[in-house]
Backbone and ligand atoms as CSV (ligand in chain L), in Angstrom:
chain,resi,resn,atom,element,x,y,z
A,1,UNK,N,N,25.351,-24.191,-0.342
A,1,UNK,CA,C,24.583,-23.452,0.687
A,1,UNK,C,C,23.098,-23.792,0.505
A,2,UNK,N,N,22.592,-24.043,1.690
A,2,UNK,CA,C,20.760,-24.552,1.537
A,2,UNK,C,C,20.479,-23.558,1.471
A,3,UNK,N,N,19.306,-24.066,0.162
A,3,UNK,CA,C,17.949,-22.731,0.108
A,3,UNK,C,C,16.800,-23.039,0.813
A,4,UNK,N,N,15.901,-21.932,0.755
A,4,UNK,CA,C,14.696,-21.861,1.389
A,4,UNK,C,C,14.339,-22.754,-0.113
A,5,UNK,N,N,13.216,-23.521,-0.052
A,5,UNK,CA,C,12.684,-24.063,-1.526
A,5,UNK,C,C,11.000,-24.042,-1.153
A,6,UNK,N,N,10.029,-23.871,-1.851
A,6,UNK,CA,C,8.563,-23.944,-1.930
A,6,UNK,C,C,8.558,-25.161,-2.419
A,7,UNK,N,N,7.475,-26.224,-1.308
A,7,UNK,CA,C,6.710,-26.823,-1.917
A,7,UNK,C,C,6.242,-27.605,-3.259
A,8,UNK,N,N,5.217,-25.777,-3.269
A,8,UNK,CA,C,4.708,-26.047,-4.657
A,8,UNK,C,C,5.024,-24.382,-5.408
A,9,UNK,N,N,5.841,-24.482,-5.794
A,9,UNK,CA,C,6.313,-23.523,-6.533
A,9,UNK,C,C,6.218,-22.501,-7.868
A,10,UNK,N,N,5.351,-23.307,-8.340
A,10,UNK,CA,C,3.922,-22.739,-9.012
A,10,UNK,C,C,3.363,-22.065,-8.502
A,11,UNK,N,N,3.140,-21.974,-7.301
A,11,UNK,CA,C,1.890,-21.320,-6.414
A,11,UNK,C,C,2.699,-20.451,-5.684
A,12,UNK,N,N,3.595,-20.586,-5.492
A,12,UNK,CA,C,4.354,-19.189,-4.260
A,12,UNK,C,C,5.856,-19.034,-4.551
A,13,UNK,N,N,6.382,-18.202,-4.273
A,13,UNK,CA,C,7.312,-17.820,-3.978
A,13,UNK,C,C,8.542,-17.936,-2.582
A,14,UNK,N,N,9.247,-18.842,-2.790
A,14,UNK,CA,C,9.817,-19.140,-1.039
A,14,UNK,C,C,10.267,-18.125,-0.522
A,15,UNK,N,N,10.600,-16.981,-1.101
A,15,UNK,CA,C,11.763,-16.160,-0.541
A,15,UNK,C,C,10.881,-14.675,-0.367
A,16,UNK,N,N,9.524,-14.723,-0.512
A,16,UNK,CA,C,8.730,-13.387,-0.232
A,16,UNK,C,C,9.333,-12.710,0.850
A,17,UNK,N,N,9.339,-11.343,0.808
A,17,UNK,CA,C,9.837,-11.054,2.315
A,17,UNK,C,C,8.227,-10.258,2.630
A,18,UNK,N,N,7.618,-10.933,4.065
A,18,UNK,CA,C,6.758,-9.782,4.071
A,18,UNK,C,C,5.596,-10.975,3.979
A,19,UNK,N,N,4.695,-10.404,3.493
A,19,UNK,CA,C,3.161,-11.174,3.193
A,19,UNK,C,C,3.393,-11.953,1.600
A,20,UNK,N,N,3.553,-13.556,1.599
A,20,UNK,CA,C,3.970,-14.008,0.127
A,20,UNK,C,C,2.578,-13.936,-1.069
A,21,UNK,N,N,3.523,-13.577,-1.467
A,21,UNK,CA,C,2.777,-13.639,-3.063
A,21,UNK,C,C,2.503,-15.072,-3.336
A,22,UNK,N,N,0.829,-14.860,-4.151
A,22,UNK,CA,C,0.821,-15.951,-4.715
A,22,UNK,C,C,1.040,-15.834,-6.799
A,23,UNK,N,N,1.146,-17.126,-7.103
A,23,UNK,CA,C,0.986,-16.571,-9.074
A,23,UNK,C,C,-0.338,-16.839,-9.203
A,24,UNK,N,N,-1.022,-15.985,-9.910
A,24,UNK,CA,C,-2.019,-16.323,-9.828
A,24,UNK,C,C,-1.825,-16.231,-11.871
A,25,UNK,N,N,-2.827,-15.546,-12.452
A,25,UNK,CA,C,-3.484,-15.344,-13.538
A,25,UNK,C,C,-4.539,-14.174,-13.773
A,26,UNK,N,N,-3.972,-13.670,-15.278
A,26,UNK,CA,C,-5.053,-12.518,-15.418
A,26,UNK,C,C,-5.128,-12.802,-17.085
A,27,UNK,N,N,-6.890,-12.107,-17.525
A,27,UNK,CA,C,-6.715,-12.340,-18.624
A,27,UNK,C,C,-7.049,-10.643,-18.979
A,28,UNK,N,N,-6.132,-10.792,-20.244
A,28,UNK,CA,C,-5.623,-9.848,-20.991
A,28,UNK,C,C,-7.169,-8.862,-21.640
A,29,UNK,N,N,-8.131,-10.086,-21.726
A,29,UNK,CA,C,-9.447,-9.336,-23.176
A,29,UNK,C,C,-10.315,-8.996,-21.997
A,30,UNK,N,N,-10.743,-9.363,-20.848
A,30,UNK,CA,C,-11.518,-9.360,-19.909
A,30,UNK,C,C,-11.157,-8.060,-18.124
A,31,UNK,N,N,-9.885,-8.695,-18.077
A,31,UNK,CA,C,-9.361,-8.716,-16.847
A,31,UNK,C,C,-9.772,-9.555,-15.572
A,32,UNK,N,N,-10.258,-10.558,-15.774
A,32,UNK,CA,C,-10.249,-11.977,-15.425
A,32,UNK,C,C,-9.207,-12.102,-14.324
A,33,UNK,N,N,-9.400,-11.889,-12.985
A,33,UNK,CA,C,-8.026,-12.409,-12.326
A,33,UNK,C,C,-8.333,-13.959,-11.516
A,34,UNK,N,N,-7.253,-15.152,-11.835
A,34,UNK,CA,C,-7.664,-16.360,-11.295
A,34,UNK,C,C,-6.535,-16.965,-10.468
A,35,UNK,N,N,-6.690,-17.915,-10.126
A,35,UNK,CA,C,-5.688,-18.619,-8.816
A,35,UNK,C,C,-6.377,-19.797,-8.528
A,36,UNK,N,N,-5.455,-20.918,-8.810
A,36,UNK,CA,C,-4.242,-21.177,-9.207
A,36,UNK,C,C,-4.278,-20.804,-10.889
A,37,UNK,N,N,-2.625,-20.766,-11.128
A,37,UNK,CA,C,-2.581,-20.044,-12.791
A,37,UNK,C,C,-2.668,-21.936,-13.282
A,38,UNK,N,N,-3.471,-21.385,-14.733
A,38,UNK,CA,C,-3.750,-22.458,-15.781
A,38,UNK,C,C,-3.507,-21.617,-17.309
A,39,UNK,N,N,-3.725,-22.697,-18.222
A,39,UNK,CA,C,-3.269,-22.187,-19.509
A,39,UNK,C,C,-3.670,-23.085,-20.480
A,40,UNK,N,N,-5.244,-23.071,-20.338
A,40,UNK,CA,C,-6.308,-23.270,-20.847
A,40,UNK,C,C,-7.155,-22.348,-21.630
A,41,UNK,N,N,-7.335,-20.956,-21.338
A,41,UNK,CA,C,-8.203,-20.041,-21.599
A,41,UNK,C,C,-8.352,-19.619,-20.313
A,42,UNK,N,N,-9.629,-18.344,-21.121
A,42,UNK,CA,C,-10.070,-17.693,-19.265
A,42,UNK,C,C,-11.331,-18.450,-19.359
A,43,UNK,N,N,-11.678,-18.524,-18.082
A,43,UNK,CA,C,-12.731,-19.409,-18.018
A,43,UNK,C,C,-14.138,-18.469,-17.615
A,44,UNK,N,N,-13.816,-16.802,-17.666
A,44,UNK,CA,C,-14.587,-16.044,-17.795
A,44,UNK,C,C,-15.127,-15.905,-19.154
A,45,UNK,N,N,-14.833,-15.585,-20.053
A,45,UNK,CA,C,-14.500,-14.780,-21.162
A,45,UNK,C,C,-14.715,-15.397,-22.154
A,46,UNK,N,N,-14.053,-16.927,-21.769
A,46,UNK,CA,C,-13.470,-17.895,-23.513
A,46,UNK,C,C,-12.149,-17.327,-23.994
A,47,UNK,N,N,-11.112,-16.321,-23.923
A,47,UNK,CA,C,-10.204,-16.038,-24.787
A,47,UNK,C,C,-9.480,-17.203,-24.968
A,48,UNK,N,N,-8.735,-17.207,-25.362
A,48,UNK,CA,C,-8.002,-18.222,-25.871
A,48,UNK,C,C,-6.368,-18.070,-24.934
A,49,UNK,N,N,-5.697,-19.040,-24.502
A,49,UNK,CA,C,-4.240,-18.555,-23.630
A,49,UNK,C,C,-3.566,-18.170,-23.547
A,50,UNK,N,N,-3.280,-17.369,-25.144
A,50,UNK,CA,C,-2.710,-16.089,-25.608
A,50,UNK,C,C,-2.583,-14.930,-24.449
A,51,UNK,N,N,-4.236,-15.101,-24.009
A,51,UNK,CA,C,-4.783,-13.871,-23.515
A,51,UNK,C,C,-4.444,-13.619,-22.190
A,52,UNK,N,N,-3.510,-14.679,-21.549
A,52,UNK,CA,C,-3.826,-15.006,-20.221
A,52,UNK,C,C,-2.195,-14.260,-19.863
A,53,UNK,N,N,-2.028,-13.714,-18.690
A,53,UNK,CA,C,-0.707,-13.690,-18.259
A,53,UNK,C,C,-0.554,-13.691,-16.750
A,54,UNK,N,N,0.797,-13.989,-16.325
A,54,UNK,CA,C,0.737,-14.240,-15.122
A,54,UNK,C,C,0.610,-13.012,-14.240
A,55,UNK,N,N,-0.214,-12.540,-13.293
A,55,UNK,CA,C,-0.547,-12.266,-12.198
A,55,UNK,C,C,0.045,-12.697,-10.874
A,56,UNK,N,N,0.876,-11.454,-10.074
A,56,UNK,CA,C,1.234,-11.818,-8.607
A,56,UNK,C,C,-0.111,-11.002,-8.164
A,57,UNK,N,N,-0.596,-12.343,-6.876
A,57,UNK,CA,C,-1.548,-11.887,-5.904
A,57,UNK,C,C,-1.533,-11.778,-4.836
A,58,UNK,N,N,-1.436,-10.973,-4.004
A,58,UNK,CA,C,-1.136,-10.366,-2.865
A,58,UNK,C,C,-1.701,-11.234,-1.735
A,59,UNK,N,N,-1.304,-11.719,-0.742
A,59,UNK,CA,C,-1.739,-13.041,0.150
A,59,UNK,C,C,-2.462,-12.035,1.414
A,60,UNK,N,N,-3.539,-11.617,0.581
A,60,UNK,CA,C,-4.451,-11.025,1.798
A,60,UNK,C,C,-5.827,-11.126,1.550
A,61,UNK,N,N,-6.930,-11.212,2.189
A,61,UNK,CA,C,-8.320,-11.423,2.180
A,61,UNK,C,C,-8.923,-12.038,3.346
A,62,UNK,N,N,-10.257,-12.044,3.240
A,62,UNK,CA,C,-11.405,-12.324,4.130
A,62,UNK,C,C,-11.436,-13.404,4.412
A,63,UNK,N,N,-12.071,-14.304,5.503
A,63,UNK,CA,C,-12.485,-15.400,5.637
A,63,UNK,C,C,-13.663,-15.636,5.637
A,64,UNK,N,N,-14.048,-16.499,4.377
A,64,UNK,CA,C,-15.418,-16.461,3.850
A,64,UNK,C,C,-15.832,-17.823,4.784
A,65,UNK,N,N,-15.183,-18.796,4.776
A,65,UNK,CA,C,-16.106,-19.806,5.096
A,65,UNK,C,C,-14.352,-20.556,6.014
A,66,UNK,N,N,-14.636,-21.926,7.494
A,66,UNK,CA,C,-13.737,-22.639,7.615
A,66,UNK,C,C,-14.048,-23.725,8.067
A,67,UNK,N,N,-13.240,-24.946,7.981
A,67,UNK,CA,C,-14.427,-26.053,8.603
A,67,UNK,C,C,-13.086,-26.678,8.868
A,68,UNK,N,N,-12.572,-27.838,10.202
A,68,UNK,CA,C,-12.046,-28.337,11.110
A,68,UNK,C,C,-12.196,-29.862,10.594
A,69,UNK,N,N,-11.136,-30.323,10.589
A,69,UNK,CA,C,-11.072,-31.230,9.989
A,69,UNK,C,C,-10.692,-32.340,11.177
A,70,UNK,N,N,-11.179,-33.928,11.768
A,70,UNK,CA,C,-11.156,-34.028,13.054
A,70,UNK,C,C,-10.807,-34.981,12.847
A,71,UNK,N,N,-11.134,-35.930,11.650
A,71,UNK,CA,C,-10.565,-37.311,11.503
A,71,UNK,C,C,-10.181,-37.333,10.053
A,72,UNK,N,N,-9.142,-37.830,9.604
A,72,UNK,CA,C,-8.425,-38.052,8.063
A,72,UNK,C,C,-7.133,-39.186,8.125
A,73,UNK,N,N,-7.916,-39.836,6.990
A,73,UNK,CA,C,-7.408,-41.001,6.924
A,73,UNK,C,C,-5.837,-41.105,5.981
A,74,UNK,N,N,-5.595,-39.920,5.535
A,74,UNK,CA,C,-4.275,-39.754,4.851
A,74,UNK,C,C,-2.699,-39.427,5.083
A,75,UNK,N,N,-2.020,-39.895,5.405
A,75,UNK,CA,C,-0.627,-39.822,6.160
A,75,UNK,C,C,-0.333,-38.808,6.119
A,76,UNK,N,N,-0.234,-37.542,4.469
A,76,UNK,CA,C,-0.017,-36.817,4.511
A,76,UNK,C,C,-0.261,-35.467,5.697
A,77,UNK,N,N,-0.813,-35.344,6.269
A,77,UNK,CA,C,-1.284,-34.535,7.114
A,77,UNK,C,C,-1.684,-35.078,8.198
A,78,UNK,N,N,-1.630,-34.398,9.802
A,78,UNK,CA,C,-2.328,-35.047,10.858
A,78,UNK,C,C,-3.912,-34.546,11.163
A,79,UNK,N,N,-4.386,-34.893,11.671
A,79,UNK,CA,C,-5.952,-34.059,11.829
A,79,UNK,C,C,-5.764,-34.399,13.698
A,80,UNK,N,N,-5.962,-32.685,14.194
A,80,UNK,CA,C,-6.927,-31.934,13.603
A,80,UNK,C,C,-6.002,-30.943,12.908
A,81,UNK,N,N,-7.411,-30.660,11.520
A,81,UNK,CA,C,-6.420,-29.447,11.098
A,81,UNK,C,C,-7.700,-28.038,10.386
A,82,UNK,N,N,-7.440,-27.560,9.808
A,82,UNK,CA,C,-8.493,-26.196,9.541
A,82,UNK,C,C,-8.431,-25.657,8.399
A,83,UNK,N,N,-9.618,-25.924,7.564
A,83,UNK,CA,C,-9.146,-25.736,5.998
A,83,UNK,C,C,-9.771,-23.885,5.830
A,84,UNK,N,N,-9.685,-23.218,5.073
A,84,UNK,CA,C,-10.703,-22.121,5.338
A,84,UNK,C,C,-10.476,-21.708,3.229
A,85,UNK,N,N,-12.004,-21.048,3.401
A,85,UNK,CA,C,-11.742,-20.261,1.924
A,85,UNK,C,C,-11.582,-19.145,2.387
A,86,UNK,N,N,-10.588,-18.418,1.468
A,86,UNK,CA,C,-10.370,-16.962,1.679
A,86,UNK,C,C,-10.427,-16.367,0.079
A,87,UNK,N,N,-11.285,-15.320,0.533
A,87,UNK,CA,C,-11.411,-14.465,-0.674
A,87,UNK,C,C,-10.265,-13.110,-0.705
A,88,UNK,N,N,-9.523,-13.604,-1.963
A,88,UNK,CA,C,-8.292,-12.434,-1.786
A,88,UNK,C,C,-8.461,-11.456,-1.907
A,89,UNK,N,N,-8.119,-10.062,-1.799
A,89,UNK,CA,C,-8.387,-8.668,-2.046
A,89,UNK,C,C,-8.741,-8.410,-3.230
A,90,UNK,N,N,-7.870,-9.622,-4.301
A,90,UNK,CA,C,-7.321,-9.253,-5.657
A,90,UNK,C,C,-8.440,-10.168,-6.642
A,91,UNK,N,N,-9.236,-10.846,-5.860
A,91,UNK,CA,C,-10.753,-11.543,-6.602
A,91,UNK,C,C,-10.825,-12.641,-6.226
A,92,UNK,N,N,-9.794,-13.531,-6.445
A,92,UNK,CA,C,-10.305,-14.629,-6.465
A,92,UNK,C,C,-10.410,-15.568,-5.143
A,93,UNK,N,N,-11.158,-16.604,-4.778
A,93,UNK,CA,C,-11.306,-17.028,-3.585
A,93,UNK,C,C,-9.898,-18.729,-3.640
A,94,UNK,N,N,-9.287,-18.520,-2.551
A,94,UNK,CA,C,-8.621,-19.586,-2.466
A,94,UNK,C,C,-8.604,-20.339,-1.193
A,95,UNK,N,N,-8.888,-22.163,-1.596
A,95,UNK,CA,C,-9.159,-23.103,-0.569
A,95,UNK,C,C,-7.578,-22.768,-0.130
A,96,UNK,N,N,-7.420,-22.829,1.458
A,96,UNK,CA,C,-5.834,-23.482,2.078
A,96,UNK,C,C,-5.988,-23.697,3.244
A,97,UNK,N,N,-4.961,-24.511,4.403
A,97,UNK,CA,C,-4.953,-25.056,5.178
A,97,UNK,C,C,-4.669,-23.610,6.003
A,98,UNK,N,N,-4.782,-23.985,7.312
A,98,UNK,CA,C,-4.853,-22.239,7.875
A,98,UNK,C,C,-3.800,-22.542,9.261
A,99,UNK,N,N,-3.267,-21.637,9.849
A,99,UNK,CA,C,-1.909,-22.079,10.756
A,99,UNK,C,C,-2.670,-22.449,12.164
A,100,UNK,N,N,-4.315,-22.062,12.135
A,100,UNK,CA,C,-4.590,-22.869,13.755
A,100,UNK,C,C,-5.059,-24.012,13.032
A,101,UNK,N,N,-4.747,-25.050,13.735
A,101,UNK,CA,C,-5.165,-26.675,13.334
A,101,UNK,C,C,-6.721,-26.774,13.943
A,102,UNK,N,N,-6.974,-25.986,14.810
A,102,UNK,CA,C,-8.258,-25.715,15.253
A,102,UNK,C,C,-8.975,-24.498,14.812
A,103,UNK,N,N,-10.221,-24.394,15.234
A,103,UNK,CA,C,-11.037,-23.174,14.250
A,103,UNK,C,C,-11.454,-22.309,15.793
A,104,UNK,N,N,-10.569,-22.148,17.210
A,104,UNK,CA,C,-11.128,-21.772,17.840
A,104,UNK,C,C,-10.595,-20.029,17.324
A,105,UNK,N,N,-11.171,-19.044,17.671
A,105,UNK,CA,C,-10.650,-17.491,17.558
A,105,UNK,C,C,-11.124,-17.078,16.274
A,106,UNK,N,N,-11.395,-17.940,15.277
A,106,UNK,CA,C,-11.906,-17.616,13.841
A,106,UNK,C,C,-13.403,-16.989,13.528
A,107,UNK,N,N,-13.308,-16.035,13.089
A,107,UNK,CA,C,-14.838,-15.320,12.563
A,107,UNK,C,C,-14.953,-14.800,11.289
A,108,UNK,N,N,-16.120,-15.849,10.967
A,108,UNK,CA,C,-16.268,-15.102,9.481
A,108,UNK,C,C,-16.225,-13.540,8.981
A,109,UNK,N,N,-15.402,-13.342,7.717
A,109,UNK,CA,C,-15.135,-12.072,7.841
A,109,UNK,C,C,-13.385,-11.234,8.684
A,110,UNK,N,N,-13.233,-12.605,8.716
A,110,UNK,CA,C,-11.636,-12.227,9.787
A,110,UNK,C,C,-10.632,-11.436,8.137
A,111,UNK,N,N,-9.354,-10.573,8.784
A,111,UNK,CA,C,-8.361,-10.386,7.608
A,111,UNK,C,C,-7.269,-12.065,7.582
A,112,UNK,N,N,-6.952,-11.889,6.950
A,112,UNK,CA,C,-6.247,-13.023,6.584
A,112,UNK,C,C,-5.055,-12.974,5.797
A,113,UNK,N,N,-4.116,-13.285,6.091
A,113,UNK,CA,C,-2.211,-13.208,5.324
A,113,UNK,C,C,-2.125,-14.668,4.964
A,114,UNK,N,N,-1.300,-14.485,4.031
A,114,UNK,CA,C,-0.630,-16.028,3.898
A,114,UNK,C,C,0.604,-15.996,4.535
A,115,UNK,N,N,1.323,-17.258,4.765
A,115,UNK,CA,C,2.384,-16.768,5.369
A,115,UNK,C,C,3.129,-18.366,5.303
A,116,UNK,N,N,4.229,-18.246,5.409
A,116,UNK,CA,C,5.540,-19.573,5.261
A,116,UNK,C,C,5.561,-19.932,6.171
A,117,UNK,N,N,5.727,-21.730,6.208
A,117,UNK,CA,C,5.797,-22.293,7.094
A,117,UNK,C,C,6.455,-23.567,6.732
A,118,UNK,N,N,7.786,-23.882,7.981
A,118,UNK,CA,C,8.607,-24.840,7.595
A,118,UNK,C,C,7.812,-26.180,7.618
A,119,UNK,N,N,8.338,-26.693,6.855
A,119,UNK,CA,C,7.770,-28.025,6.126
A,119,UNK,C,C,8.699,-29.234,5.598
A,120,UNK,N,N,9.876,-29.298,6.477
A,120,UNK,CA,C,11.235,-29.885,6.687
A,120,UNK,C,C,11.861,-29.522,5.646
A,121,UNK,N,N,13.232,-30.812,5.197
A,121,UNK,CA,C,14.112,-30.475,4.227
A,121,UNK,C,C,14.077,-31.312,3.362
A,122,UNK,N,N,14.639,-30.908,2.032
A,122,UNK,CA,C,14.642,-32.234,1.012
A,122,UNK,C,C,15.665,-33.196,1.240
A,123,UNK,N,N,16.206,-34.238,0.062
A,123,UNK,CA,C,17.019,-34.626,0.554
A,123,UNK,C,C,18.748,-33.874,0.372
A,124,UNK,N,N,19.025,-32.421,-0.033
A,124,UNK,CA,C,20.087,-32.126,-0.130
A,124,UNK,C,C,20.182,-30.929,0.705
A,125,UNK,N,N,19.228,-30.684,2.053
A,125,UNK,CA,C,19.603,-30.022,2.835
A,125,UNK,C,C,18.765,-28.438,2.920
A,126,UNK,N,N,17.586,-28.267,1.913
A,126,UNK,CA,C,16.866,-27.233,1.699
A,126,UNK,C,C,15.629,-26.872,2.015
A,127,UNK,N,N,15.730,-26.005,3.350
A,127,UNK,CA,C,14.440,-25.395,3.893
A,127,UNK,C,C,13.471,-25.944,3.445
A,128,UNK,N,N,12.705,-26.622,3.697
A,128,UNK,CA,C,11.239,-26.371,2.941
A,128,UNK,C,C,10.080,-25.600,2.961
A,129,UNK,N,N,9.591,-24.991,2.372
A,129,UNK,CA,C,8.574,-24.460,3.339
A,129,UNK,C,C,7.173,-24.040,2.414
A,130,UNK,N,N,5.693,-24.173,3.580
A,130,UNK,CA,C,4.301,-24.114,2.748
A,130,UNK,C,C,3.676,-23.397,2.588
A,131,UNK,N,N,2.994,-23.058,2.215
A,131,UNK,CA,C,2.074,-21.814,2.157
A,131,UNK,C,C,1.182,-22.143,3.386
A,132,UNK,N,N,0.422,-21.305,4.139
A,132,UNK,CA,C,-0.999,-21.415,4.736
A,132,UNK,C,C,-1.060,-19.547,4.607
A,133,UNK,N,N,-2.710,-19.525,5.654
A,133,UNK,CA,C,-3.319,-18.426,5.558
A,133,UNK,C,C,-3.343,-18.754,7.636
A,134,UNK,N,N,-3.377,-17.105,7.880
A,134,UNK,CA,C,-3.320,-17.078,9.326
A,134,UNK,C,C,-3.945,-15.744,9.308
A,135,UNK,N,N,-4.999,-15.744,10.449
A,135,UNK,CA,C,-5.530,-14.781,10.573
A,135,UNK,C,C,-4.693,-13.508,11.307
A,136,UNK,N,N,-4.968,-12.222,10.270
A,136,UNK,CA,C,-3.592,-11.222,10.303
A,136,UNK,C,C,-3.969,-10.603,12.263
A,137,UNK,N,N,-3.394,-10.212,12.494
A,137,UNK,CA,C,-3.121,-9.425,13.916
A,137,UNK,C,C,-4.246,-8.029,13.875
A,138,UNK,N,N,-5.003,-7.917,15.428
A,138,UNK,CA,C,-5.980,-7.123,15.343
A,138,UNK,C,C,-6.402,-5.819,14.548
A,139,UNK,N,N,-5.468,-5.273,14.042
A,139,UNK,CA,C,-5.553,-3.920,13.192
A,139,UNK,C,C,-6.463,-5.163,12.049
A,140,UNK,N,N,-7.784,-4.068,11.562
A,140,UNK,CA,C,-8.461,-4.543,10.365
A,140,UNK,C,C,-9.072,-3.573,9.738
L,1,ZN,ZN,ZN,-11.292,-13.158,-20.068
């Protein structure tokens, strides 16, 4: 039976129901919360990676900044497309591709969800699907 499968699976969860979680990182001596998770130290603090544990972060926040991307020379992706930073509820700010390929309707300061999006199948028949950020529906 095909599964739904993430991407990048480190970073999300395929099967969120609802608004997906991301993993992020928290540190233990500080409370340091970061995204994407590493296991290096905190890069607040200095603790050491002992200190660090994983953190789910809630796929909601602001739109701090977005910029439209019009020509790209990389197969992976078509242009146009719309990168935006969003600052999560939960601290930390994360770059992602955003579900309008254009930046028309966008205002700094918008709410913002992450949300799944199919991204074909592998080769044994399994959903794929990506993360982006989409600006949430008028209630704010
Ligand atoms: Zn720390």
């Amino acid at each position: 039976m095909p599964n739904r499968k993430a991407v990048h699976p480190e970073l999300y969860a395929p099967d969120s129901a609802g608004i997906p979680f991301l993993n992020g990182g928290k540190c233990r001596a500080c409370g340091y919360v970061f995204f994407p998770p590493q296991r290096y130290g905190c890069e607040s603090c200095g603790a050491p990676p002992e200190k660090l544990e994983a953190a789910e972060l809630r796929g909601c926040g602001r739109l701090h900044s977005h910029a439209t991307v019009h020509l790209h020379q990389g197969k992976d992706i078509e242009a146009p497309f719309t990168v935006g930073l969003i600052v999560l509820d939960d601290g930390p700010a994360i770059r992602s591709l955003l579900t309008n390929r254009r930046d028309e309707g966008l205002t700094i300061g918008d709410r913002m969800n992450s949300v799944l999006v199919a991204a074909g199948a592998d080769q044994d028949g399994n959903e794929m699907v990506e993360l982006r950020f989409a600006r949430a529906e008028a209630r704010k």
